[in-house]
C-alpha positions as CSV (number, residue, x, y, z in Angstrom):
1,X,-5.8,180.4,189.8
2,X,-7.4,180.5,193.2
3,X,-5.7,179.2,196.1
4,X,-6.9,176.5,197.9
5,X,-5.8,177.5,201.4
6,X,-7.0,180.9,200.3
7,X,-9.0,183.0,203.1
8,X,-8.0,180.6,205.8
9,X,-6.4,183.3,207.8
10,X,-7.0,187.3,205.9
11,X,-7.6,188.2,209.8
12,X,-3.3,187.6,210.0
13,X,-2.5,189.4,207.4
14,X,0.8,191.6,208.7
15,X,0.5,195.3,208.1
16,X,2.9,195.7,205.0
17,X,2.7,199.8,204.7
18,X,4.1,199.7,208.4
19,X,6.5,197.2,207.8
20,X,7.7,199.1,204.6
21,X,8.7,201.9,206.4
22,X,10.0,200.3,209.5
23,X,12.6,199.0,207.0
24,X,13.8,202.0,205.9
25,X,13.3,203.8,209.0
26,X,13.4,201.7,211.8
27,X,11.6,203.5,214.9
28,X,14.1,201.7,217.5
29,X,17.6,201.5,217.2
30,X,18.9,198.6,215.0
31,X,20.0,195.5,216.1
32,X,24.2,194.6,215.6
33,X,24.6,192.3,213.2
34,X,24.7,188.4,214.1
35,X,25.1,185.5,211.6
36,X,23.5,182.2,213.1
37,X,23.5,178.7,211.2
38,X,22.0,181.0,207.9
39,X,23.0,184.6,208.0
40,X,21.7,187.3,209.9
41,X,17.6,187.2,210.5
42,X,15.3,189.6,212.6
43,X,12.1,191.2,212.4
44,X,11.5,194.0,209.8
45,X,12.4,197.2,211.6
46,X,14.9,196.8,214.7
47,X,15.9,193.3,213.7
48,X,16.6,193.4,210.3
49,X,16.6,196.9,208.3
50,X,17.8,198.9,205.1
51,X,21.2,200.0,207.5
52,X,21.6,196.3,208.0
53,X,21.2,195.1,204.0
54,X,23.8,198.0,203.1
55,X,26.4,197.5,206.3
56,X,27.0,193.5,205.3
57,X,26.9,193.8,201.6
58,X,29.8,197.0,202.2
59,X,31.8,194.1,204.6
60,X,31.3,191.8,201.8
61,X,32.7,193.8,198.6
62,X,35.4,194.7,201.4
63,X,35.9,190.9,202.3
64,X,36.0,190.7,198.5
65,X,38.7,193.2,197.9
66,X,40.8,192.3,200.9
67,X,40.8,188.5,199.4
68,X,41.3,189.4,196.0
69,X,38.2,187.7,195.3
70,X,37.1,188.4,191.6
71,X,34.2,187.1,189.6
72,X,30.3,188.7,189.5
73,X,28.4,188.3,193.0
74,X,24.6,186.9,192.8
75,X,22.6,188.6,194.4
76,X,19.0,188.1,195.0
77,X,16.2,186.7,197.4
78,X,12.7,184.9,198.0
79,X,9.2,186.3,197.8
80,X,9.3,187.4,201.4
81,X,7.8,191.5,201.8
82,X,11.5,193.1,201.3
83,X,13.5,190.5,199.6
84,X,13.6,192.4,196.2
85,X,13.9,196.0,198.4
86,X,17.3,193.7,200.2
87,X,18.3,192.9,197.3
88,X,18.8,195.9,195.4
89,X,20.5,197.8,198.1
90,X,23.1,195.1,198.1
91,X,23.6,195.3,194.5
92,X,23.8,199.3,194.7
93,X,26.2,198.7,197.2
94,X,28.6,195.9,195.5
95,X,28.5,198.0,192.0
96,X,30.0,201.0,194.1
97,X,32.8,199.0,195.2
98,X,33.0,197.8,191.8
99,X,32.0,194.4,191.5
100,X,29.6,193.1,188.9
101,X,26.7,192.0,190.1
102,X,23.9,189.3,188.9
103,X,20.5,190.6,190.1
104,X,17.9,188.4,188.1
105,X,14.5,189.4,187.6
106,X,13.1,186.6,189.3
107,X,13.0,185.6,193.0
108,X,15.7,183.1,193.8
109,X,15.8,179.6,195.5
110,X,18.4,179.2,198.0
111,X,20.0,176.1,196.2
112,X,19.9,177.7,193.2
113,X,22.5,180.7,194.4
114,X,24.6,177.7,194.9
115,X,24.5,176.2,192.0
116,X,25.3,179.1,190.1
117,X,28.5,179.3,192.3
118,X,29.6,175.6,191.5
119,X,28.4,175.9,188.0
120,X,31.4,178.9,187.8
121,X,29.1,181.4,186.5
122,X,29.4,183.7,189.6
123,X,32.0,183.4,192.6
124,X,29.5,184.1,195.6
125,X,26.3,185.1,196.6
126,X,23.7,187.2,199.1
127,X,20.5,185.8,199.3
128,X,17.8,187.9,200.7
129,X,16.0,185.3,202.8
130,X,15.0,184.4,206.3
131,X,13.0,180.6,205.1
132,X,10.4,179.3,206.7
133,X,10.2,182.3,209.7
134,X,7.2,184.5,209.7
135,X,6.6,186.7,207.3
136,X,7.5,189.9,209.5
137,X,11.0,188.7,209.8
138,X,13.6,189.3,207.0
139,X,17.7,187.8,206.8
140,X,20.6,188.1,204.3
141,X,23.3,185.2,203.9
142,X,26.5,185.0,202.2
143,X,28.0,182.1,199.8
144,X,31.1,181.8,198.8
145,X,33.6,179.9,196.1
146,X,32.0,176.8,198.1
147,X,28.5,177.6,197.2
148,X,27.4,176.4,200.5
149,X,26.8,178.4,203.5
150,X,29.6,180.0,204.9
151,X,31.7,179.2,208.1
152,X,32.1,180.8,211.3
153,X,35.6,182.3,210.2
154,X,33.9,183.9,207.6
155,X,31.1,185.0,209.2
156,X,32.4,186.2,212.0
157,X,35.0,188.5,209.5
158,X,31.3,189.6,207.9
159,X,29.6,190.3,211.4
160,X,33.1,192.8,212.5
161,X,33.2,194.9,209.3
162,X,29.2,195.0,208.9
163,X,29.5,196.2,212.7
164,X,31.5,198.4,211.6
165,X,29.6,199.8,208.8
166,X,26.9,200.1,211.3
167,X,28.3,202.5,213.4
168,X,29.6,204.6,210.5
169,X,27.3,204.7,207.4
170,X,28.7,207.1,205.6
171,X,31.5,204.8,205.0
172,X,28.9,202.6,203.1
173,X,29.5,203.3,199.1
174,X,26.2,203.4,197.0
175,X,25.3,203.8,193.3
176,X,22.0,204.0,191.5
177,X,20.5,200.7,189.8
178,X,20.6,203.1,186.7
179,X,24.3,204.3,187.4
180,X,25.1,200.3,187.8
181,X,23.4,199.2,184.8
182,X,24.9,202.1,182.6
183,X,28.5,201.1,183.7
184,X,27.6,196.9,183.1
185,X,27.9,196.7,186.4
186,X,24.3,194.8,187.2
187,X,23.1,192.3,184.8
188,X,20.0,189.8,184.5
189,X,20.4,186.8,183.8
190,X,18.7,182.9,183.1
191,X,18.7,181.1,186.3
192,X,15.7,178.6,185.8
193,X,17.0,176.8,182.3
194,X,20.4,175.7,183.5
195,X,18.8,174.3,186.9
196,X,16.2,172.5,185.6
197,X,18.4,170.7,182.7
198,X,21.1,169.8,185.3
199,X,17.9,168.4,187.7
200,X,17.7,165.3,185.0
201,X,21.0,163.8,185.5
202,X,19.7,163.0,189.2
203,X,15.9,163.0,189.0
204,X,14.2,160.1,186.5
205,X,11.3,162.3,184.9
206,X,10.6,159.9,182.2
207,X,9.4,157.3,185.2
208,X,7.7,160.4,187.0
209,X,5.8,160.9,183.7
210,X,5.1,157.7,183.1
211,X,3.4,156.6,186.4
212,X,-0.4,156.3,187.5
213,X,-0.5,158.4,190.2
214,X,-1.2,161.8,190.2
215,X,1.2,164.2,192.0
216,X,0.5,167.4,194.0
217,X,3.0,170.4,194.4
218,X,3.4,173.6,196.3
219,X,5.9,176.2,196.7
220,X,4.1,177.3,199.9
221,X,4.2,181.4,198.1
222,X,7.7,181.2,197.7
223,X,10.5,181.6,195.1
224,X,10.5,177.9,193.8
225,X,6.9,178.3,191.5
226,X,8.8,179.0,188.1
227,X,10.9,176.6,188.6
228,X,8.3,173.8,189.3
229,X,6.6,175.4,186.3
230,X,9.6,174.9,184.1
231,X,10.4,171.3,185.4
232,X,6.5,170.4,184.7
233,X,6.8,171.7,181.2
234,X,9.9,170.6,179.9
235,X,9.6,167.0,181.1
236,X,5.9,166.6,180.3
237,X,4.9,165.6,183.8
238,X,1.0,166.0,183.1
239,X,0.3,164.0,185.9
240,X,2.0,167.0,188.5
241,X,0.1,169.2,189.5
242,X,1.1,173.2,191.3
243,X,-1.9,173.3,193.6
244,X,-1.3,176.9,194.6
245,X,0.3,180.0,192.7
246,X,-0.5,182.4,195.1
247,X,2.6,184.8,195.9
248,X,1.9,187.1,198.6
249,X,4.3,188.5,201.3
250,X,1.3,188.4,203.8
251,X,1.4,184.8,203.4
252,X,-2.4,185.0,204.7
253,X,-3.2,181.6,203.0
254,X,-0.6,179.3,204.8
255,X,-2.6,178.4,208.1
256,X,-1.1,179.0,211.4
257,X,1.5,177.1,213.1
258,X,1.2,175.3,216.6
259,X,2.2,178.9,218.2
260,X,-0.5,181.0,216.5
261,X,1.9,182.2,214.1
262,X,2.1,182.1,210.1
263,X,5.2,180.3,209.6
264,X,5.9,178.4,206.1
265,X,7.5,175.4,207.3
266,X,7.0,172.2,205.2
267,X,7.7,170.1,208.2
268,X,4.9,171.1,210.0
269,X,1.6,169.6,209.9
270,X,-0.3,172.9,210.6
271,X,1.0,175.1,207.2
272,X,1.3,171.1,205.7
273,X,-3.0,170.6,206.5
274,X,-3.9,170.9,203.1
275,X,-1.9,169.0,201.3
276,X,-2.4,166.7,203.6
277,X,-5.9,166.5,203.0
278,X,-5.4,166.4,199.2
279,X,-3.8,163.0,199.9
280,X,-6.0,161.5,202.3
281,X,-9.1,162.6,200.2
282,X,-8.1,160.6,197.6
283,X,-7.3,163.6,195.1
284,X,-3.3,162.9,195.1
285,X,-1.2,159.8,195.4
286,X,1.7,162.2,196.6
287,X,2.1,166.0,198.1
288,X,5.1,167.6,198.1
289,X,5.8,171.1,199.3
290,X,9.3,174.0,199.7
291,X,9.7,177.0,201.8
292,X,9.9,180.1,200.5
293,X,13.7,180.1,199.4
294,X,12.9,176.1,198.4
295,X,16.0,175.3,200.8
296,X,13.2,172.8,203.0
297,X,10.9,169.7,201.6
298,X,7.5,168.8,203.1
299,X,5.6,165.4,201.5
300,X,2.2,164.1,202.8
301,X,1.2,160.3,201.5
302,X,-2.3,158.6,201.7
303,X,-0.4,155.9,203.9
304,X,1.4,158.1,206.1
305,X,-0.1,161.7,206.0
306,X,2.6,163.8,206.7
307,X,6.0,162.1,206.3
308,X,8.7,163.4,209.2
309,X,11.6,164.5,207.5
310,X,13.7,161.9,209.6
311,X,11.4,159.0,207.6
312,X,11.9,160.5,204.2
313,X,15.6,161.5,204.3
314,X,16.0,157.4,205.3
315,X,14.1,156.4,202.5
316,X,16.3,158.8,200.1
317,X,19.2,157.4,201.7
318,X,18.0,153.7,201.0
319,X,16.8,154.2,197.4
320,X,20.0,156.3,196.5
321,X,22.1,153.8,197.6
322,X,20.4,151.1,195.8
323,X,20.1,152.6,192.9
324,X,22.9,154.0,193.0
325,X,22.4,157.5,192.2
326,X,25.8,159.0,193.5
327,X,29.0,157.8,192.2
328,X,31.7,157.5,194.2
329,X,30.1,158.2,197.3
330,X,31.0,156.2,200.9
331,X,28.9,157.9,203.4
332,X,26.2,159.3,204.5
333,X,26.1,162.7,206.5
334,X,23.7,163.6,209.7
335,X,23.2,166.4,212.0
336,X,23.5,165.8,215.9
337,X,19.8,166.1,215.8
338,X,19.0,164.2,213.0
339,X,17.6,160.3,213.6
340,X,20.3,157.0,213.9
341,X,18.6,155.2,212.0
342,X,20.7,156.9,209.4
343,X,23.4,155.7,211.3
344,X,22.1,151.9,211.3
345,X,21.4,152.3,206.9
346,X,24.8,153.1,206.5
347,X,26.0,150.3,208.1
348,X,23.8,147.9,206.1
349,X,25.6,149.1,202.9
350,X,29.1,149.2,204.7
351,X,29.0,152.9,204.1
352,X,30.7,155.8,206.7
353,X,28.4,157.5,208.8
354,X,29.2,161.4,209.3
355,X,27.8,163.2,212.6
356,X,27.9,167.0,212.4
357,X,26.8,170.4,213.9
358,X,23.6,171.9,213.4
359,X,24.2,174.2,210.3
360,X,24.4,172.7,206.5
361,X,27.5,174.6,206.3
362,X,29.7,171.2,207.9
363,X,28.8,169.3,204.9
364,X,30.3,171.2,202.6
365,X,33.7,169.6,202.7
366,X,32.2,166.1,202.1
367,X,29.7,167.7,199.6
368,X,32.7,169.1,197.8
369,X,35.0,165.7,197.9
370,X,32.2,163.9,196.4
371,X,31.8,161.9,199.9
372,X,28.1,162.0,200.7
373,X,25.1,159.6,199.3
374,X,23.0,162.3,201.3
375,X,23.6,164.5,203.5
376,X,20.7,165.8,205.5
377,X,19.2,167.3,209.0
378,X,16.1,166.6,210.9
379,X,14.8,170.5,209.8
380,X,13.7,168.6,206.7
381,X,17.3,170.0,204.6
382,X,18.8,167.7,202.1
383,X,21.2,167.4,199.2
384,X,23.5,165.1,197.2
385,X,27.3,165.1,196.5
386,X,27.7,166.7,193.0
387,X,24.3,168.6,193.6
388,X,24.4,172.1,195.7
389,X,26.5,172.5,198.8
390,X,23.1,174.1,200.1
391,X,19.8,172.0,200.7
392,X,17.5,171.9,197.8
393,X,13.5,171.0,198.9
394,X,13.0,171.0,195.0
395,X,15.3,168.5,194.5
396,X,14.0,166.8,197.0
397,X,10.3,166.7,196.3
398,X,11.5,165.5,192.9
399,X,13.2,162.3,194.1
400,X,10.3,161.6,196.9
401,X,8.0,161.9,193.7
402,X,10.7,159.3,191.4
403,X,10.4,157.1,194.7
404,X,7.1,157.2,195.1
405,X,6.3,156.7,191.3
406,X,9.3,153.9,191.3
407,X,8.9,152.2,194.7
408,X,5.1,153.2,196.6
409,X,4.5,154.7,199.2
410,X,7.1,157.0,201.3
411,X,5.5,155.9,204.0
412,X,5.2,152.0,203.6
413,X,8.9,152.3,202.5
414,X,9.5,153.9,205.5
415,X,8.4,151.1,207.6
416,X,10.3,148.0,205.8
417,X,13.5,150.1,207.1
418,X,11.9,150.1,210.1
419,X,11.7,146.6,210.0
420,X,14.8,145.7,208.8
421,X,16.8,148.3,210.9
422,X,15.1,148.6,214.5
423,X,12.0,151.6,215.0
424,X,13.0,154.5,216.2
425,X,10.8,156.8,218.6
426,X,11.9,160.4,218.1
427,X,10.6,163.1,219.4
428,X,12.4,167.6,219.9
429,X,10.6,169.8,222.5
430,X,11.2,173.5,222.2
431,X,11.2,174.6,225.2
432,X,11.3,179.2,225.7
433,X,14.1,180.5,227.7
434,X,16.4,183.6,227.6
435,X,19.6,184.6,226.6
436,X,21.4,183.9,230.4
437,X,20.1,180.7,230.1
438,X,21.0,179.7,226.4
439,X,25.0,180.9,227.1
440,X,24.8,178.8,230.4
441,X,23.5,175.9,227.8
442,X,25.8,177.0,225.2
443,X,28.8,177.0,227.8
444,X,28.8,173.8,229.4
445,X,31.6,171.0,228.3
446,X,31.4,166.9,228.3
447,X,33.7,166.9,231.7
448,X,30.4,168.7,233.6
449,X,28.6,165.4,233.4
450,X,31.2,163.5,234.1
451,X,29.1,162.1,237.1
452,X,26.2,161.3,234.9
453,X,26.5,157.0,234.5
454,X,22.8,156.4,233.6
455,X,19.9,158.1,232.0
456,X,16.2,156.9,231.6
457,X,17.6,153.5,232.8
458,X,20.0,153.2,230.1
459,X,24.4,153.3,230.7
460,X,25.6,156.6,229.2
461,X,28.5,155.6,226.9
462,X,30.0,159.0,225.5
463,X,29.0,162.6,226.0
464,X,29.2,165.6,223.0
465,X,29.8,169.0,223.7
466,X,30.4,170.5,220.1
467,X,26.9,171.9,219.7
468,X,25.3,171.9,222.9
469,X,25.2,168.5,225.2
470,X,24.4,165.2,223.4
471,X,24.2,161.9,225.6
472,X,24.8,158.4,223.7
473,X,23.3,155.7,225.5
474,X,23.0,151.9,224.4
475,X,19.6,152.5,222.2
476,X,19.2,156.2,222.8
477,X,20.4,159.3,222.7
478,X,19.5,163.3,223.7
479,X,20.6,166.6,222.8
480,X,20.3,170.0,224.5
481,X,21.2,172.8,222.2
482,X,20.0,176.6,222.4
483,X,18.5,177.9,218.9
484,X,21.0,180.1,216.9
485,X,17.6,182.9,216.3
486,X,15.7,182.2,218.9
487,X,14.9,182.4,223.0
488,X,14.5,178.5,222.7
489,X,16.1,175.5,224.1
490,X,15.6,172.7,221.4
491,X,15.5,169.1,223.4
492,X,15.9,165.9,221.1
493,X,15.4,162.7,221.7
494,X,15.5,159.2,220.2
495,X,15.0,155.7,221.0
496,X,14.8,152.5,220.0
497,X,13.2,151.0,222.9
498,X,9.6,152.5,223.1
499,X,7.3,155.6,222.8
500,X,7.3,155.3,227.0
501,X,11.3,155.7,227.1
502,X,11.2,158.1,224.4
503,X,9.1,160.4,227.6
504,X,11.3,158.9,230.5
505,X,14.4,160.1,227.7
506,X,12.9,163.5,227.2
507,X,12.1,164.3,231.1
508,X,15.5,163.0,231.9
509,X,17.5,165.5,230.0
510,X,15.6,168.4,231.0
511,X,16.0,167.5,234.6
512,X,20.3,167.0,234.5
513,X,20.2,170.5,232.9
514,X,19.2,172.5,235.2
């Protein structure tokens, strides 16, 4: 099959010989390890190396051995230039140490390490990803028991040994794939059949299958193709459509993001432009697209073009609720930066309303207790309780499509809530900045605005320091957090007076911050 977004961009293709090698032989010295919100991420070379995948995979067996952890370790990655490459040195590095490793033969979806991990067929995971980033840049993250991503504690144990490692390689054990295999040590396995059987106790395929519209997917290049090719052809959903099997680590045929850079983000309307047009042609009733590890959903409608991932986690939240999808459940979870019209849904249903950190790695507890009707974040991440304990764009284009096929529209959905619940006018800024000035951001407590009574004409009510600064007014609310992998300062904003306050709101919190 061709492409249709192929040739868009061949001029951006990245150099991949060069990149090869700056893996393995980095021409500047590496970077120290650093886990943000998702593991540690940096450009091929300096940022992210072969010295890097060994050095965390040695902290982990050691984590592993310390802990008394036991079980086989997934390990695998996305379709990304040196996911596989990643993914084998941390498998030559676990079976060293001793500890059977999964290495399928297949790339693998970030929800999908974690539901292996609940499922109790492994104990953990590293996942050779860094999402939706350019395709230069390269990560690994860790899972553990929990499946979902894990916690600072954790982490921060990971970043000291890997450090470690770092400065003293030859403390790094290492085996052949061959060696491994010989001693049972690395195994393949099925990782497509027991996800996609488990996807039907959530997602109604029969009422997919059966409805008039026609459906558009795309895995954007990345790992979550053969698993919408398995969902298509074991629920007979003739009217779904994969648009695009192209796998490439160039990603040349994603077109450029706002910054003039290849980035395969769902949420964006400049990758999203063709699906996009698909819908507003007339060619699809729905579009619905994952990043590369299929950890982030995209949709576009004829109604609304692309759908912000604020408007369709609400009208996930709204249909699970009603129909009710998840048992138990008495809440529904946001990120600081995710929209309060969440927060106005819940209370509709009489339902708890959860405010995190940034990082999908706080829901986990409420994940795990069975708490959550959704939990999600305004990055367009998503999941259920009883699901993964990581977000899942697959399961999430597969509900939008049960929604849509169900219910209309996303879009004209969207807009009863609206109506019902007050319209909010949200808006982030990314605004660049340096390190000095993201620890000054990162530093500053509640008690330094202290003095701050009003904001864009509204009465300041509380003020959260957990995660950079967030400001709760009487309709509004703004947020000031520096990005855990970037030189950016990420400035949110939301409203439920007017698009004009929304600017006042925005220009407001940049000025009291500096």
């Amino acid at each position: 099959m061709i492409s249709p977004l192929a040739g868009t961009l061949t001029q951006q293709r990245i150099d991949v010989k060069k990149l090869r090698e700056e893996f393995f032989n980095p021409t500047k010295a590496p970077v120290a390890v650093k886990f943000g919100t998702s593991g540690h991420r940096g450009q091929l070379g300096a940022g992210f190396c072969a010295l890097h995948a060994k050095a965390i995979a040695q902290a982990v067996a050691r984590i592993h051995q310390e802990n008394h952890i036991t079980g086989p370790v997934l390990v695998g990655g996305d379709t990304r230039l040196m996911s596989r490459a990643t993914a084998e040195i941390c498998a030559q590095v676990l079976a060293a140490n001793g500890i059977t490793v999964v290495l399928p033969d297949i790339p693998v979806p970030t929800p999908v390490f974690s539901f292996e991990i609940l499922s109790g067929r492994v104990c953990a995971c590293l996942n050779g990803t860094a999402s939706h980033n350019p395709p230069q840049d390269m990560g690994l993250k860790y899972n553990p028991s929990h499946g979902g991503p894990a916690d600072s504690n954790l982490t921060g144990q990971i970043e000291k040994y890997a450090n470690e490692y770092m400065k003293n390689p030859a403390h790094i054990k290492m085996m052949t794939l061959d060696e491994a295999r010989a001693h049972g040590l690395v195994k393949n396995a099925d990782i497509i059949t027991p996800y996609v059987d488990a996807l039907a106790k959530y997602i109604d395929f029969e009422r997919i299958a059966n409805s008039p519209l026609k459906f558009a997917v795309h895995p954007l290049g990345g790992a979550s193709l053969a698993f919408y090719q398995a969902i298509i052809e074991k629920y007979g959903l003739k009217n779904v459509k994969i648009v695009s099997t192209e796998q490439d680590p160039t990603f040349y045929f994603i077109p450029i993001d706002h910054d003039g850079k290849i980035r395969m983000d769902p949420s964006s309307k400049y990758p999203m432009s063709p699906l996009i047009k698909y819908v507003q042609s007339g060619d699809y009733d729905f579009a619905g697209a994952s990043d590369p590890d299929s950890d982030r959903f995209g949709c576009a409608t004829p109604k609304g073009g692309l759908i912000s991932p604020n408007h369709a986690l609400c009208v996930m939240a709204d249909y699970l609720v009603r129909h009710q999808k998840i048992k138990g459940a008495t809440a529904i979870g946001r990120t600081l930066g995710t929209t309060a019209l969440l927060d106005r849904i819940a209370a509709g249903y009489e339902l708890g309303l959860d405010e995190v950190n940034v990082g999908f790695k706080y829901f986990v507890p409420g994940l795990r207790a069975g708490k959550y009707v959704l939990a999600g974040e305004e990055s367009a991440g998503m999941s259920v309780s009883g699901w993964t304990t990581e977000k899942d764009g697959m399961f999430a284009v597969c509900l939008l499509m049960e929604i849509a096929a169900t219910e209309g529209d996303i879009a004209a959905l969207y807009d009863k809530l609206a109506a019902t619940h007050g319209t909010p006018y949200y808006t982030r800024v990314d605004i660049p900045t340096d390190d000095a000035t993201k620890a000054r951001v990162k530093a500053m407590k509640a008690a330094d605005f202290a003095n701050v009574k009003e904001l864009a004409g509204e009465n300041v009510q509380r003020v959260r320091d957990t995660d950079g600064i967030k400001i709760y007014l009487e309709k509004s609310w703004c947020l000031v957090r520096p990005s855990g992998t970037e030189n950016i300062l990420k400035v949110y904003a939301e409203t439920f007076v007017s698009e004009a306050h929304l600017q006042e709101l925005i220009t407001a919190a940049q000025e009291i911050l500096k």
